[in-house]
C-alpha positions, 0 to 999 in steps of 0.5 A: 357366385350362383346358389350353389357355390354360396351354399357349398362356402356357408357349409365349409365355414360353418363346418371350419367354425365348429371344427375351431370350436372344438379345439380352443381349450388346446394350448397356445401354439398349437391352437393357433397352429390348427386355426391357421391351418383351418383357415388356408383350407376353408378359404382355399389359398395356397398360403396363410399367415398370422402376423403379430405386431411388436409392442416396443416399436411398429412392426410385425413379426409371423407367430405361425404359418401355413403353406399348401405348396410342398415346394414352396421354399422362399423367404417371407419378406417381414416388412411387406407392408412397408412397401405401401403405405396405402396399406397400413392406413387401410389397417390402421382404419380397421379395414382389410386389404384385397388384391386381385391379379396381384402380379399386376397390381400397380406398385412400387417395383420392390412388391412387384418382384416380390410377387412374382417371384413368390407368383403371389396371384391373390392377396388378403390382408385382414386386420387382428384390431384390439380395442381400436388399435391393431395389434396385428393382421392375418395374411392370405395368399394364393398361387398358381391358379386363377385369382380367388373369388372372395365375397361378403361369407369370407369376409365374416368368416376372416372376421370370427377367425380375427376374434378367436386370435386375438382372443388366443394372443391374450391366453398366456397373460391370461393363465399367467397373470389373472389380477393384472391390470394387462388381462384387464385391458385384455377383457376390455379389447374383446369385442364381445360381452366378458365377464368373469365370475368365481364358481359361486357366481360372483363377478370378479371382472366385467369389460365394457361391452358387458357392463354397458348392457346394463348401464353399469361401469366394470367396477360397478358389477365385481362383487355381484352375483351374475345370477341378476344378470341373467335373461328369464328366457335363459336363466335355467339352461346357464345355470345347467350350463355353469353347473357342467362345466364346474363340474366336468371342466370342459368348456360350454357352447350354446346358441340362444335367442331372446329380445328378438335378438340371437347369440352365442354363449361360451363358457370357459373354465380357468384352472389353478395349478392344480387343473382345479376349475377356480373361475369361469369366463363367459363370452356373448357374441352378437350372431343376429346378422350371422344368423339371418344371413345363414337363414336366408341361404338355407332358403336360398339352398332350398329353393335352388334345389326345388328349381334345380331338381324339378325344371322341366330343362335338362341341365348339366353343371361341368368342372373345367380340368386341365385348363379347359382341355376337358369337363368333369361332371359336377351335377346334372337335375332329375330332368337330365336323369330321365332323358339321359337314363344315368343317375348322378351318383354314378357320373359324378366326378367323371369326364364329360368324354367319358360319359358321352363318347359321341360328345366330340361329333355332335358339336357340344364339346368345342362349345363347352372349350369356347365358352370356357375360354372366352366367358361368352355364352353359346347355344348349339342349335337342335340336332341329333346325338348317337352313342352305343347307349342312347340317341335324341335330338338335343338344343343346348345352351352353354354358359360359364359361372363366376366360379368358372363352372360350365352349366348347359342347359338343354331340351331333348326335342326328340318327340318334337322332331318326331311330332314334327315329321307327323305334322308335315305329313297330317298337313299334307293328307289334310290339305288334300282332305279340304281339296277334295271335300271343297270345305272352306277354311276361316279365321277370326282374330278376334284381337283385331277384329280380322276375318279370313278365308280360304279359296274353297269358300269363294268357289262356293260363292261363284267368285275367284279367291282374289274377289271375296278377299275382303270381310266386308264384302263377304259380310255383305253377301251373307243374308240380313237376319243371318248376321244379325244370327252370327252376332248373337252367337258369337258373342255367347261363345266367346263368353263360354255361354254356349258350348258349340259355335255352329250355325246354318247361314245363306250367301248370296251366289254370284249368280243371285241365288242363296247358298246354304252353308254350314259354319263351324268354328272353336276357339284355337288360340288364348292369351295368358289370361286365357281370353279368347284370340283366334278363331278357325272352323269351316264352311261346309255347302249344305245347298243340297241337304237342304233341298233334301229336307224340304223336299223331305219335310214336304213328302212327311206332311203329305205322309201325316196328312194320309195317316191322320186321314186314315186314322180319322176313316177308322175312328169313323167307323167306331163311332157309328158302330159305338160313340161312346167308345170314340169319345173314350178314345178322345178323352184318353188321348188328350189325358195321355198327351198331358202326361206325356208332356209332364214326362217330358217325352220328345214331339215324335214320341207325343205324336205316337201315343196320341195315335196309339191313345185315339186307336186303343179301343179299335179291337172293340169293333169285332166284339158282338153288339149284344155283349159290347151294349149289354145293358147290365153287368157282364158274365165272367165268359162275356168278360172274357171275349171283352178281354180280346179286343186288344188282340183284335186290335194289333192284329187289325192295326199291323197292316196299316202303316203306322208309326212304329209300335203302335199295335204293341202300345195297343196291345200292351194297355191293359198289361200291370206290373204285377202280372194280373193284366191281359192279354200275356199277363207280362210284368214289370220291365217288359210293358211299353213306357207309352202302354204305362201311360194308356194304361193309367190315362184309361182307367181314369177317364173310365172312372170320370165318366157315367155308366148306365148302372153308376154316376161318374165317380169323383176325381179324388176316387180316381186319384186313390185307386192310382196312388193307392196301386202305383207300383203294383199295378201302375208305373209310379212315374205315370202316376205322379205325372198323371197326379200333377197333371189333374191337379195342374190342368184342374181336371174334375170330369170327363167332361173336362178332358174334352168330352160331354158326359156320356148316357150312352149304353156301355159297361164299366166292364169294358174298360175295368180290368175285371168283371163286376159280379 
């Protein structure tokens, strides 16, 4: 029986039981009447019958009956038992007798005729046991249908069922003889804890298994207030309890746990002639076992609902009807619900027919009547089923239950088959994409240390596919220090150290010249602890591009070879004209390199300032001698012309080919943030980063150095005229680069940045960005 099943029985009887509860305080028939009634139904026989066992000699006679079959007329036969004396002794040893296909139970030919005739298909004979003699037994029969599928619930089910008889055969004696020595006996036949107490809680009568609790003989405890009996842990709810059912004479029924241990408690209240409640008898029950029974099913209910619900499978669970001419819908998962486009509630109860009318033609039907028939699963490969509402591909897997339900499970494989048609045509356009680019394909097993290619690469190479389908050879013609490469870098990606596999490798050609070729892979397969098994990628020749970039890197050294020559013949030129402006340009080159590197700025972009740096000053050569070599300080007019010499600068750098945007670096050097520089007064924003960097490398090199009119200022003065301007005038970035970088390279002079300290004619005007007055 699956989880399902086992869940819906637990519910049924535990429903059955509570429903019995309700009814114990009824009379004698009629009580033992619904009880009957209840079990035929919870146990799903056709037929149930109490049998009571004669005191006076040893048989049995029926005390009431239930039959579910309108039609069913013939006689019970009394003396059933006697037909098997295997029976009886299973009874007698307090053991239930199950019979299973009973029509072909091999016995004696007198029961076999009376099966038949009553087409008895499963039979249950459970004992009612009294204090270890049997005083009588319930019978169970089922007909006209597949034998019952009875398991350990039933069985504890007919066992509580047993209880509540025998408790009820006893309850005339009970009302009609309180003292007597029989309802003594009585007490004592009761499998559970008994004890009888007056309304002021005195024990007039205790059985065995009650007294036993306490190491006390029955006769022991009359006399006593139950009160001492009572648990700590329950002592105030059976006091409420005793109280209420004093109070309102109705019976009491409760639940407790203690010492780790549940039971059941029942109150019930004896009533005089006069229905006045007089005593009260209290039963407990030992439910531990019944308890962690129903627990583990709740969880097993919850935990087959989740799996039930939330797999990923669609799964549909069918009722065979009319002897497996057709199914009706008993339940199907959320994940049914979504590919189907039904809800349960709706179909529930319907024909599998009706729901799917395209049923018959896609296949699935016969196989849900095979399985049903033979118990053999099935699957039903993928194909596609068509109705007026939905359509998809389907592969289902049919199987039959205990319980004689049908459950398939299925996959739609719709989007699979629609991946799979797009698979074939992709394979095709990129089998025609390697074809036509040539790029080698390659695989590694990494498992097995396994290494392939395809036919592309071995045309790279000069040799046919079937020549360089060997790795060692292929090894072989890769060069030494390239394997020694591909090693390292293999070993880093498979241990996720680098995030691209990708290398330039040469192989020897055929024709005894090096290939380059350009190899690229990712990892393409994982076990389940997601180590690395397979790799793929391509071999891409890259023979030319290289020759290019040779070729390229030859043409750029020649290129820079010009350029540093032309910009050494215009520094030439300054330094006759001015020396002390070229040894400027030095200095201030070497300090904007250091800042530049400290910014971390790109080899090409270092290049472009070291220029822009070495050339900043060039504008200067157009300015007359008499104002360039004024011994003393400038005049706000002289100043003036001074300031055009960065203009003079772009315009006579523009004609000359130069790494892009030099003139404008040039041009900006003497730009500040906030608008007060030369020569367009921009602010913030729109000077050039490497024209921050001059900026800041002028000025401190200008205040390291001597003038005719002053000494060289010290390094801490030019270190606070930056700090002291970072953000206003100067970009703060330059600043505290600049800052590390004096600090770092212990620079303390012009002189430390690579020029002599100067004597020669000049003004601090020239590089300050304001006359001095």
């Amino acid at each position: 029986m699956d989880n399902k099943e086992s869940k819906n029985r637990l519910n049924d009887i535990l429903n059955s039981l509570n429903r019995i509860t309700e009814i114990l305080s009824v009379n004698y028939s009629t009580a033992l009447n619904i009880i009957i009634k209840e079990l035929a139904h919870t146990t799903g026989f056709s037929t149930a019958t109490v049998f009571r066992k004669k005191i006076t000699k040893d048989s049995f006679y029926p005390i009431c009956k239930f039959n579910t079959l309108v039609a069913d007329n013939s006689p019970i036969d009394l003396e059933v038992l006697t037909y098997s004396q295997e029976w009886l002794e299973q009874l007698n040893s307090n053991r239930y007798v199950f019979i299973k296909n009973a029509d072909k139970y091999d016995i004696q030919q007198s029961l076999m005729t009376y099966f038949n005739k009553n087409a008895v298909r499963t039979l249950i004979l459970y004992p009612i046991y009294f204090h270890k003699t049997l005083h009588g037994y319930i019978k169970l029969e089922d007909r006209y249908s597949d034998p019952q599928n009875i398991d350990d619930i039933d069985f504890k089910y007919l066992d509580s069922i047993a209880n509540i008889i025998k408790s009820i055969l006893k309850k005339k004696e009970r009302e009609s003889n309180f003292d007597s020595v029989e309802y003594e006996e009585l007490l004592n036949l009761i499998n559970d804890s008994a004890v009888i107490f007056d309304k002021e809680g005195i024990i007039s009568k205790a059985n065995l298994e009650y007294s036993e609790n306490f190491n006390l003989k029955p006769e022991e405890m009359i006399g006593t207030d139950m009160r001492k009996y009572i648990p700590d842990e329950v002592y105030d709810e059976r006091l409420k309890a005793f109280q209420k059912v004093i109070q309102t004479g109705l019976p009491h029924r409760s639940k407790e746990y203690y010492n780790g241990k549940w039971r059941k408690y029942k109150l019930y209240p004896i009533k005089n002639n006069l229905g006045e409640v007089v005593r009260i008898a209290a039963f407990t029950q030992d439910i531990t076992e019944l308890m962690q029974t129903i627990n583990k099913f709740k969880k097993s209910r919850a935990k087959y609902k989740a799996l039930f619900d939330n797999i990923k499978s669609c799964v549909a669970v069918y009722q065979p009807i009319c002897q497996g001419k057709n199914f009706i819908f008993k339940n199907i998962n959320k994940a049914a619900e979504r590919v189907e486009k039904l809800n349960r509630n709706e179909i529930i109860g319907k024909t599998v027919t009706e729901v799917f009318p395209g049923i018959k033609e896609f296949g699935l039907f016969n196989v849900l009547k095979r399985v049903y028939k033979t118990g053999q699963p099935e699957e039903l490969p993928s194909r596609l089923y068509q109705d007026d509402r939905i359509s998809g591909w389907r592969s289902n897997y049919v199987y039959k239950l205990d319980t004689g339900e049908i459950v398939s499970v299925y996959k739609d494989i719709t989007e699979l088959k629609e991946k799979g048609k797009e698979l074939l045509e992709s394979k095709k356009y990129l089998e025609l994409a390697i074809k036509g680019t040539g790029a080698g394909i390659w695989e590694r097993d990494l498992k097995n240390d396994v290494f392939k290619c395809n036919g592309n690469f071995a045309e790279m190479l000069g040799y046919e596919h079937d020549e360089l389908n060997d790795e060692q050879k292929i090894i072989g013609l890769c060069h030494p220090h390239d394997r020694k490469i591909i090693k390292k870098m293999l070993k880093q990606y498979i241990a996720d150290e680098t995030e691209l596999y990708e290398n330039e490798l040469r192989f020897l050609h055929k024709k005894g010249h090096w290939v380059w070729v350009l190899a690229r892979g990712s990892i393409v397969e994982w076990d389940n602890c997601e180590k690395p098994l397979t790799l793929a990628g391509t071999f891409i020749d890259i023979s030319k591009i290289k020759a290019y970039q040779a070729e390229r890197d030859k043409y750029l050294q020649r290129m820079e070879k010009i350029l540093n020559e032309a910009v050494g013949a215009i520094r030439k030129a300054v330094e006759i004209r001015d020396s002390y402006t070229a040894g400027h340009q030095d200095n201030v080159a070497n300090l904007s390199i250091l800042i530049a590197e400290e910014m971390n700025y790109n080899k090409d972009n270092i290049k472009k300032i070291e220029i822009a740096a070495k050339l900043h000053d060039i504008g200067k050569i157009y300015i007359p001698d008499e104002i360039l070599n004024k011994p003393g300080k400038l005049s706000p007019d002289e100043y003036e012309i001074i300031k055009t010499h960065v203009d003079k600068g772009y315009y006579l750098l523009k004609t000359i080919l130069l790494p892009n945007n030099v003139p404008e670096i040039i041009r900006q050097h003497h730009e500040r943030l906030d608008g007060s520089g030369y020569p367009k007064g921009i602010k913030k924003g729109l000077i050039l980063p490497e024209s921050s960097i001059l900026a800041v490398a002028d000025v401190v090199e200008a205040m390291i150095s001597d003038r005719p009119y002053r000494r060289a200022l010290s390094i801490d003065t030019a270190i606070s005229e930056i700090k002291g301007n970072s953000g206003i005038l100067y970009d703060e970035r330059v600043v505290d680069a600049c800052i590390k970088v004096l600090k770092k390279e212990n620079i303390s002079s012009a002189r430390s940045l690579g020029r002599p300290a100067s004597s020669d004619k000049g003004s601090y005007a020239q590089e300050s960005d304001k006359p001095k007055s």
